[in-house]
C-alpha beads as a LAMMPS data file, in Angstrom:
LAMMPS data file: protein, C-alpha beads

306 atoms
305 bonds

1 atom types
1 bond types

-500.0 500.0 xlo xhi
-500.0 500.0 ylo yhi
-500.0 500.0 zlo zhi

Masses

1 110.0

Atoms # bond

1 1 1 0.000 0.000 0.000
2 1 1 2.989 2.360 1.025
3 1 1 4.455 1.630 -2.389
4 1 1 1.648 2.817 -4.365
5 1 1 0.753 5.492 -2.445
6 1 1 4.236 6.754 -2.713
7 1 1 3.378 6.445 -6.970
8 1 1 1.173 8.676 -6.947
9 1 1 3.762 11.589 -5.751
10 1 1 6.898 10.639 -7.813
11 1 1 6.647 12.225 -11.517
12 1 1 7.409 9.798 -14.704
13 1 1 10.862 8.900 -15.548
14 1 1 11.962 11.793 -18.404
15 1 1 15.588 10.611 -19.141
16 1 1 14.838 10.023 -22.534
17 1 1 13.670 13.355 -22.736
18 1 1 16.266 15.092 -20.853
19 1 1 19.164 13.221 -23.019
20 1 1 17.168 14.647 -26.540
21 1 1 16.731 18.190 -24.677
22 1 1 20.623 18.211 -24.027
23 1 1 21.494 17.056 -27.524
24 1 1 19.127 19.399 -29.364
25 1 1 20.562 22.262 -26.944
26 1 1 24.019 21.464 -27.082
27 1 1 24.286 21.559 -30.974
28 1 1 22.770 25.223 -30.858
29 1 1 24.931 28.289 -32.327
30 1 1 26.495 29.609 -28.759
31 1 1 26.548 26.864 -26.333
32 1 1 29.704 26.055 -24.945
33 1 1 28.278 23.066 -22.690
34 1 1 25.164 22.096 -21.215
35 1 1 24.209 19.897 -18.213
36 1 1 20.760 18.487 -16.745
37 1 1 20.474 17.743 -12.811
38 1 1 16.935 16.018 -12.179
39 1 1 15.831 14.144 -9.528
40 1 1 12.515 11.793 -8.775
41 1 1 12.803 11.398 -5.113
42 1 1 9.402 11.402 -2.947
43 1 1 10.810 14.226 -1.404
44 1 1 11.090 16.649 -4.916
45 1 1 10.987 16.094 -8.384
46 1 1 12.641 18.623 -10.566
47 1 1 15.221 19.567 -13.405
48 1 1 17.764 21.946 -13.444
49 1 1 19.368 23.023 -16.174
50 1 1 22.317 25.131 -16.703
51 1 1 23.423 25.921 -19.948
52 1 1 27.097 27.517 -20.595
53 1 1 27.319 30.627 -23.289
54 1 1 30.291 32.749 -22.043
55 1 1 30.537 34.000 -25.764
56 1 1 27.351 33.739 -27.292
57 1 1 25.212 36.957 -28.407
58 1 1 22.613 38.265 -26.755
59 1 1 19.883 36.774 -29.569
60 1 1 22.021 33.354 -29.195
61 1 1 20.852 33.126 -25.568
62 1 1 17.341 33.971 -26.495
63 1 1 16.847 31.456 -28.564
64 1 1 18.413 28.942 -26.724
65 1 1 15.742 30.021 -24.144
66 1 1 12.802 29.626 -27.153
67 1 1 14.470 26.094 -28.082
68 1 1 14.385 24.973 -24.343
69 1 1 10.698 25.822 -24.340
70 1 1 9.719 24.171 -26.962
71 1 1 11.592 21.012 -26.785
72 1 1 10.379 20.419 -23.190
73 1 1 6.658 21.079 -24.334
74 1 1 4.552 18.862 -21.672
75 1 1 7.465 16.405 -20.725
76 1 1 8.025 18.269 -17.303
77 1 1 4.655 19.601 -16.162
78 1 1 5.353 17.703 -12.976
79 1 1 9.080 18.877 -12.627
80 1 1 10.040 21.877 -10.650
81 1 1 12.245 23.858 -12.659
82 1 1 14.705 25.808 -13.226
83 1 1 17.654 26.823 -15.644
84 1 1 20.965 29.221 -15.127
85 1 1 22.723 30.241 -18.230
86 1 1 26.450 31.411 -17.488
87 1 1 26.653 34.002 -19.709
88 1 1 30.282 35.219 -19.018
89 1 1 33.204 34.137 -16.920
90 1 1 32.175 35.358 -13.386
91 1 1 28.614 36.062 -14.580
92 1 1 25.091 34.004 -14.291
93 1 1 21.442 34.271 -14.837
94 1 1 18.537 32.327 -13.444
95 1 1 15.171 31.655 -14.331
96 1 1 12.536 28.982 -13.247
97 1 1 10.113 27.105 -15.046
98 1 1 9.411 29.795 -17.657
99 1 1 11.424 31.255 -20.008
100 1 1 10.616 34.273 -22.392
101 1 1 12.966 34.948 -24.646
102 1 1 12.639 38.630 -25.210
103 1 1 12.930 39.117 -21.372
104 1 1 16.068 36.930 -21.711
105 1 1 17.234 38.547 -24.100
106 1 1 17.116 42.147 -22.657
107 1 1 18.138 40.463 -19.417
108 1 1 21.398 39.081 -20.826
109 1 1 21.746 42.478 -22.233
110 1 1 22.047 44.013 -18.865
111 1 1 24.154 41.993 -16.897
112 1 1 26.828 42.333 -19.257
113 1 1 26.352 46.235 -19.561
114 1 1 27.301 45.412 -15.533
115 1 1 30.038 43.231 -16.246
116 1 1 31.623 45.349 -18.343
117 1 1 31.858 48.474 -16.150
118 1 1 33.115 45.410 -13.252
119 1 1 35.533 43.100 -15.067
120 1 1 36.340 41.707 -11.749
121 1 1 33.384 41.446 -10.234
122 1 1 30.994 38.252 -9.287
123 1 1 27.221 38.423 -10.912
124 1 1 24.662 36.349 -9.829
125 1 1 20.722 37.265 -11.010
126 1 1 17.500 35.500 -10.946
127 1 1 14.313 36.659 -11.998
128 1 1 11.550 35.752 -9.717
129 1 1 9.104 33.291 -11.644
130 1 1 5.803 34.172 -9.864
131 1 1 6.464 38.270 -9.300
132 1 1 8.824 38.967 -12.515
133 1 1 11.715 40.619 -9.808
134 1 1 14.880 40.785 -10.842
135 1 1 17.496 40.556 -8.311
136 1 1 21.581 40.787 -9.026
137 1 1 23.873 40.238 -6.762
138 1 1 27.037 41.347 -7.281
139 1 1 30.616 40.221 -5.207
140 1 1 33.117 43.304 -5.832
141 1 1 36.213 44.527 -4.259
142 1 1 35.168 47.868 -5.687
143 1 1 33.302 51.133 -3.775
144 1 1 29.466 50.712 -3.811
145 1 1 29.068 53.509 -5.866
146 1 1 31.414 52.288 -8.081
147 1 1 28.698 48.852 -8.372
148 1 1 25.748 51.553 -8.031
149 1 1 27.169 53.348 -11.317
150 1 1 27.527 49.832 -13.058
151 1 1 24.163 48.889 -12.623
152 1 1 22.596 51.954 -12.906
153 1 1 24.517 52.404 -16.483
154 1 1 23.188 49.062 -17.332
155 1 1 19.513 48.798 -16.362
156 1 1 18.624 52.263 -16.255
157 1 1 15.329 53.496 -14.967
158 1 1 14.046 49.827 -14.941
159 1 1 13.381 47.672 -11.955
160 1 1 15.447 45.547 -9.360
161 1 1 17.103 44.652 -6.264
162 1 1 21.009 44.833 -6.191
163 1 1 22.565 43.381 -3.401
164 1 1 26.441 44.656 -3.536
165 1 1 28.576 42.636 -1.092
166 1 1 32.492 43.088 -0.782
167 1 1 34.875 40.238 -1.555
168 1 1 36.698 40.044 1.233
169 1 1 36.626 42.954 3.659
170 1 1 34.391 41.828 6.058
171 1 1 34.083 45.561 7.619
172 1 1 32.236 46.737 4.632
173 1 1 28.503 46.374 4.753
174 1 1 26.835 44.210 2.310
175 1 1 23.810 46.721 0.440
176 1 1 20.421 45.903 -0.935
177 1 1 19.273 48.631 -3.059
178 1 1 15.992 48.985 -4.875
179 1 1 16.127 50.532 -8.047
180 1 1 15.479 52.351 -9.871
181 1 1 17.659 54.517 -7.866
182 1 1 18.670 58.206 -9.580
183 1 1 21.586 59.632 -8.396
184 1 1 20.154 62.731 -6.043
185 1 1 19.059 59.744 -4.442
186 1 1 22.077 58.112 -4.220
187 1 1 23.891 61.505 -3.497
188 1 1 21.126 62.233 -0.475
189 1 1 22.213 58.833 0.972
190 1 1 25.759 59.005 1.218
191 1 1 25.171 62.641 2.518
192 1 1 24.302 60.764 5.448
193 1 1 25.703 57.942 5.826
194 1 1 29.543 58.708 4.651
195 1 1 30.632 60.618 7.679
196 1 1 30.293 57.669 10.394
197 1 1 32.376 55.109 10.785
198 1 1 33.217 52.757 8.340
199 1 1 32.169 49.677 9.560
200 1 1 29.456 51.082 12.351
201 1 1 27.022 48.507 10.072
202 1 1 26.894 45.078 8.614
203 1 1 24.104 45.681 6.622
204 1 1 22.167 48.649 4.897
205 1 1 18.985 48.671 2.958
206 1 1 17.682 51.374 0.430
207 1 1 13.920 51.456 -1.021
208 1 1 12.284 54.238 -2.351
209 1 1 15.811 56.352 -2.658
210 1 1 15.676 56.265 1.224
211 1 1 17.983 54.474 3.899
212 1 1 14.921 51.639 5.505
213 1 1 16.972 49.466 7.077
214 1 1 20.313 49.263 9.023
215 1 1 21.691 46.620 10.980
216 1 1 24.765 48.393 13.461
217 1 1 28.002 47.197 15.149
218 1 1 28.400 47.931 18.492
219 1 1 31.148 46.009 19.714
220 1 1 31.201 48.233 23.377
221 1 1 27.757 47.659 24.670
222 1 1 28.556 50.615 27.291
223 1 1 28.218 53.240 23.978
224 1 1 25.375 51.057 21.805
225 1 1 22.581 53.852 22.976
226 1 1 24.977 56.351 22.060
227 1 1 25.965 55.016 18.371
228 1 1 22.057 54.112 17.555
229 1 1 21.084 57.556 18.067
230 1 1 24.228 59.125 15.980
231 1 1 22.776 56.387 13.312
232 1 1 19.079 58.255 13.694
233 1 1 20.468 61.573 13.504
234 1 1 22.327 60.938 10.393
235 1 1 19.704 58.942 8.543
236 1 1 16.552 61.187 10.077
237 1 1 13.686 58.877 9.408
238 1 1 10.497 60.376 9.609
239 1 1 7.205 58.297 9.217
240 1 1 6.986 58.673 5.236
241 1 1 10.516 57.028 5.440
242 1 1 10.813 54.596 8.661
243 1 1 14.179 53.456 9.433
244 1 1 14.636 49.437 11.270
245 1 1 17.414 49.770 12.853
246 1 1 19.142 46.633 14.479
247 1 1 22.185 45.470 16.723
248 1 1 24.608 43.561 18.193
249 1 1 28.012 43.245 19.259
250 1 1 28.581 40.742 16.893
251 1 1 30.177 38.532 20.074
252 1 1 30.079 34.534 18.874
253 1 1 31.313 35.585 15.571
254 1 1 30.462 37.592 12.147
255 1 1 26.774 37.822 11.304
256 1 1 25.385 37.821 7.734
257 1 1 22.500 39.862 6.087
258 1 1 19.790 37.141 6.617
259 1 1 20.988 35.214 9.012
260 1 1 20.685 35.090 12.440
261 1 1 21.649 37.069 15.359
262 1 1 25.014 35.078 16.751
263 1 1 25.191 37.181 20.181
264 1 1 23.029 37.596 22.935
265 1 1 23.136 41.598 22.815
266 1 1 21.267 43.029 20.002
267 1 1 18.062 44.396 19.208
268 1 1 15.373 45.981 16.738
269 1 1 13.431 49.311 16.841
270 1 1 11.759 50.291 13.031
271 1 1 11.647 54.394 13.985
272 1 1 8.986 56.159 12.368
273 1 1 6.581 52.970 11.916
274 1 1 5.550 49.507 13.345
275 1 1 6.395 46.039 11.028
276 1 1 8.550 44.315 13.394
277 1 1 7.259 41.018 11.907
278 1 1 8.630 41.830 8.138
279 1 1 12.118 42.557 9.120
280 1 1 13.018 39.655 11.145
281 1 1 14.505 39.110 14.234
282 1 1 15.635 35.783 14.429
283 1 1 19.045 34.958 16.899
284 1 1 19.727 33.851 21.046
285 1 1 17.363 35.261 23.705
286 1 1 18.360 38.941 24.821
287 1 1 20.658 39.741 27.762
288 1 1 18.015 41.741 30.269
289 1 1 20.651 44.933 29.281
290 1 1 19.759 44.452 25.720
291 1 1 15.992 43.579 26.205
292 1 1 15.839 47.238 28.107
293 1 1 17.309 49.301 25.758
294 1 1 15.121 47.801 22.674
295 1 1 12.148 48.304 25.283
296 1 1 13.161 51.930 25.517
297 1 1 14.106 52.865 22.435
298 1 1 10.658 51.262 20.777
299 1 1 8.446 53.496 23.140
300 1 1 10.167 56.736 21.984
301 1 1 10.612 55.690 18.974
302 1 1 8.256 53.574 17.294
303 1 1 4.343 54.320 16.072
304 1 1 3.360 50.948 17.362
305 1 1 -0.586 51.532 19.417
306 1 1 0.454 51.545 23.834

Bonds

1 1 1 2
2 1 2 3
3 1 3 4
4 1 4 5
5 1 5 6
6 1 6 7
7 1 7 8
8 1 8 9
9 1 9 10
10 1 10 11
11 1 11 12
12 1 12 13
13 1 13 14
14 1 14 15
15 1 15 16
16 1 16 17
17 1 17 18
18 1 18 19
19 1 19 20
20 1 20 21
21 1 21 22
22 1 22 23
23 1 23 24
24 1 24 25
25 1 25 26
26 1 26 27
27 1 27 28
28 1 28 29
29 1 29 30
30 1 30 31
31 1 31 32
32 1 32 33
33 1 33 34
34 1 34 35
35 1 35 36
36 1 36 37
37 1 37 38
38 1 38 39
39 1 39 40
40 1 40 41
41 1 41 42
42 1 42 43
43 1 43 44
44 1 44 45
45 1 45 46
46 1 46 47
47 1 47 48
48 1 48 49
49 1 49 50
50 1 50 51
51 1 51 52
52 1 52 53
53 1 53 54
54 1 54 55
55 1 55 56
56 1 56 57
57 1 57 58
58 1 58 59
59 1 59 60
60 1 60 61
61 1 61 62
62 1 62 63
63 1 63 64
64 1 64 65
65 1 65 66
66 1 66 67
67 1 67 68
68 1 68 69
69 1 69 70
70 1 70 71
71 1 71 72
72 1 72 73
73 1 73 74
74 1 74 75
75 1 75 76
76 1 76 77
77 1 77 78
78 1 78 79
79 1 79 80
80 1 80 81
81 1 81 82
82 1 82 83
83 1 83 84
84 1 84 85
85 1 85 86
86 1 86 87
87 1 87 88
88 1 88 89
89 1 89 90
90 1 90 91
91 1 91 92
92 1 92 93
93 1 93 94
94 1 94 95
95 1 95 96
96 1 96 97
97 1 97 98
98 1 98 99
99 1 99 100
100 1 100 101
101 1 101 102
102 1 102 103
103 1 103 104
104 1 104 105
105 1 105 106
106 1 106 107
107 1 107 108
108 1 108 109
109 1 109 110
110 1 110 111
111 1 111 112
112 1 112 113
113 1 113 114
114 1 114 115
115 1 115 116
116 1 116 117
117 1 117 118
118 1 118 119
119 1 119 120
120 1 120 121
121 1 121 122
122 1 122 123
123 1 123 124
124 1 124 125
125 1 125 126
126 1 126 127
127 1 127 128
128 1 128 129
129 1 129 130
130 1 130 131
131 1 131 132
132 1 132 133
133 1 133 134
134 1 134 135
135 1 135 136
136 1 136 137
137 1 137 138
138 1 138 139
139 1 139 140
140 1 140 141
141 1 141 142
142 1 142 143
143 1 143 144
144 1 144 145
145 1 145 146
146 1 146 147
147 1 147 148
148 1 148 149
149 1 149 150
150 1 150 151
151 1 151 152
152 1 152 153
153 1 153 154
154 1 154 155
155 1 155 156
156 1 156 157
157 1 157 158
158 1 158 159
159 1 159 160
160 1 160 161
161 1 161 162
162 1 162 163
163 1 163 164
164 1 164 165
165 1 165 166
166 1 166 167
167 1 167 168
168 1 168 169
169 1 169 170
170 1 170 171
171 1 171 172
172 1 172 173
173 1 173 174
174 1 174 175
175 1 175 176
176 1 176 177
177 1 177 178
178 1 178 179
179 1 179 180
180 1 180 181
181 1 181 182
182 1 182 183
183 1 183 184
184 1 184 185
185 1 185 186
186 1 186 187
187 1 187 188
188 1 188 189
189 1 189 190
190 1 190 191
191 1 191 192
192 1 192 193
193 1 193 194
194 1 194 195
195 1 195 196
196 1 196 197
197 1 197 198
198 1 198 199
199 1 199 200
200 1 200 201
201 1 201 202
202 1 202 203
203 1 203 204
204 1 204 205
205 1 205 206
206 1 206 207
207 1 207 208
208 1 208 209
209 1 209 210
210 1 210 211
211 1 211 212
212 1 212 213
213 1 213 214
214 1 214 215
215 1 215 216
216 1 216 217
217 1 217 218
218 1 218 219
219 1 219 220
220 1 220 221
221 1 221 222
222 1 222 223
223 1 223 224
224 1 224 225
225 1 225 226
226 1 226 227
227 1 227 228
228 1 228 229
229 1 229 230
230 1 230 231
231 1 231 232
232 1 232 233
233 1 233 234
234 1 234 235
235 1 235 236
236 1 236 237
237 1 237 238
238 1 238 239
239 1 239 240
240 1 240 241
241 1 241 242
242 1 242 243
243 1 243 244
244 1 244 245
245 1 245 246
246 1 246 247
247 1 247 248
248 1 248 249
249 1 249 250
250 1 250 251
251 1 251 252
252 1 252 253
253 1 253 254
254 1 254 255
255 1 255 256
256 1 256 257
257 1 257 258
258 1 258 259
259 1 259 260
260 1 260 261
261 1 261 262
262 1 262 263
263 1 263 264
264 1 264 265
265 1 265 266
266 1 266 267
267 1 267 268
268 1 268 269
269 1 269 270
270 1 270 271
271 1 271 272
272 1 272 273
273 1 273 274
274 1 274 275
275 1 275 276
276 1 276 277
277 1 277 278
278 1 278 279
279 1 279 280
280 1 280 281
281 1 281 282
282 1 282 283
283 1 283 284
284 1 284 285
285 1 285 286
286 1 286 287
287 1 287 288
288 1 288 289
289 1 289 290
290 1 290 291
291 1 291 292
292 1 292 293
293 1 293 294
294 1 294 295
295 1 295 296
296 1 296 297
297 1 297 298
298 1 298 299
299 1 299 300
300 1 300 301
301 1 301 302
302 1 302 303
303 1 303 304
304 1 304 305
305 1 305 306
């Protein structure tokens, strides 16, 4: 009985299918290499493919993307997934079960108009399949407004998220930046933000044009109160523009945009509004010190109801 209920939930075997979808891709104009990871497990069925074009035009992508399409046709309705063109040495670009090839094409288009003003750089971008988002990420040893510039040159007044994190200088914040972002607004931020300390923050978020979120250093507890509120005065977030503003020592070791909070010192106040939930605030149970300056700070400074 456990057998065939277990049928039901595992998708048909396609590796006839995959083997003609790699041989009918790999003989395209463009394609360097291409490989197929699938799995049938009870636990997840899907196929990922990732298809190599380092030197291939722009069109040559796209309608490797239209070929895909139409040589899977129904084979993989039960498949999740997904395929990753590397479309330059340090450079790649996801999709998931869809592919369109004029978005792929003007997609292609811009990461390389990134690459190009980055030759060292790291690109990594995936196009949500359910909202349409683009996100890039981008690993650089250069300035963040040398990576704002890049990206700005290359997708213009369109849409995304760049997340711009340094290659090795753990001191340097890692930034997720909404665009489209002009460059008053860029300007208007580091107005700001440039005259503090270099590494007072691990992370810094920018929506709207606006500083939203900051996560701070404090490595001497004594002065956290103090180097929060030089934070607030610098950004000045008012309730059109909130500002979540988190810390810790970073005691127990580094901590990452996303993950969580390693020491037991750190907290969360979003000035100018209330969405504690959205942010996050995942990590080890407060210290009683900590828990009573975030209690503080959120009754001056927060528009949550009392």
């Amino acid at each position: 009985m456990a057998a065939s209920v277990s049928s039901c939930f595992i998708a048909p075997d396609r590796s006839k299918e995959i083997d003609e979808l790699k041989a009918a891709i790999a003989a395209m104009p463009g394609v360097d290499s291409i490989t197929a990871e699938s799995s049938r497990a009870f636990a997840g069925t899907f196929l990922a493919l990732s298809v190599a074009m380092k030197r291939a035009s722009e069109q040559q992508v796209s309608d490797v993307a239209a070929r895909i399409t139409v040589v899977k046709g129904d084979h993989f309705t039960d498949y999740q997934q997904s395929t990753t063109f590397t479309i330059g040495d340090r450079a790649d670009l996801m999709y998931g079960r869809k592919l369109y090839p004029e978005q792929v094409l003007e997609d292609v288009r811009k990461i390389r108009g990134i690459e190009a003003g980055l030759p060292a750089a790291k690109i990594y971008a995936h196009r949500n399949p359910i909202s349409g988002l683009f996100s890039i990420r981008v690993t650089s040893s250069e300035h963040i407004r040398a990576v704002v510039d890049a990206t700005r040159s290359a997708i213009g007044s369109d849409s995304a998220t760049l997340t711009a994190d340094a290659t090795a200088d753990d001191a340097v914040p890692e930034w997720e930046i909404v665009f489209p972002y002009t460059p008053a607004q860029e300007q208007a931020v580091h107005d700001k933000l440039d005259h503090l300390p270099p590494d007072f923050a691990f992370e810094i978020e920018v929506k709207d044009g606006s500083v939203s979120k900051i996560w701070v250093v404090t490595p001497d507890r004594a002065s956290t109160e103090t180097r929060l509120r030089a934070v607030i005065a610098a950004v000045q977030p008012t309730t059109a523009h909130p500002l979540a503003l988190g810390w810790t020592d970073g005691a127990g070791g580094w901590v990452k945009p996303g993950g969580a909070v390693s020491s037991d010192f750190h907290g969360m106040v979003i000035v100018g509004g209330c969405y504690y939930k959205s942010v996050g605030e995942g990590g080890q149970t407060p210290t009683e010190e900590a828990d009573a300056l975030e209690s503080k700070l959120r009754t001056e400074l927060d528009t949550c109801p009392r």
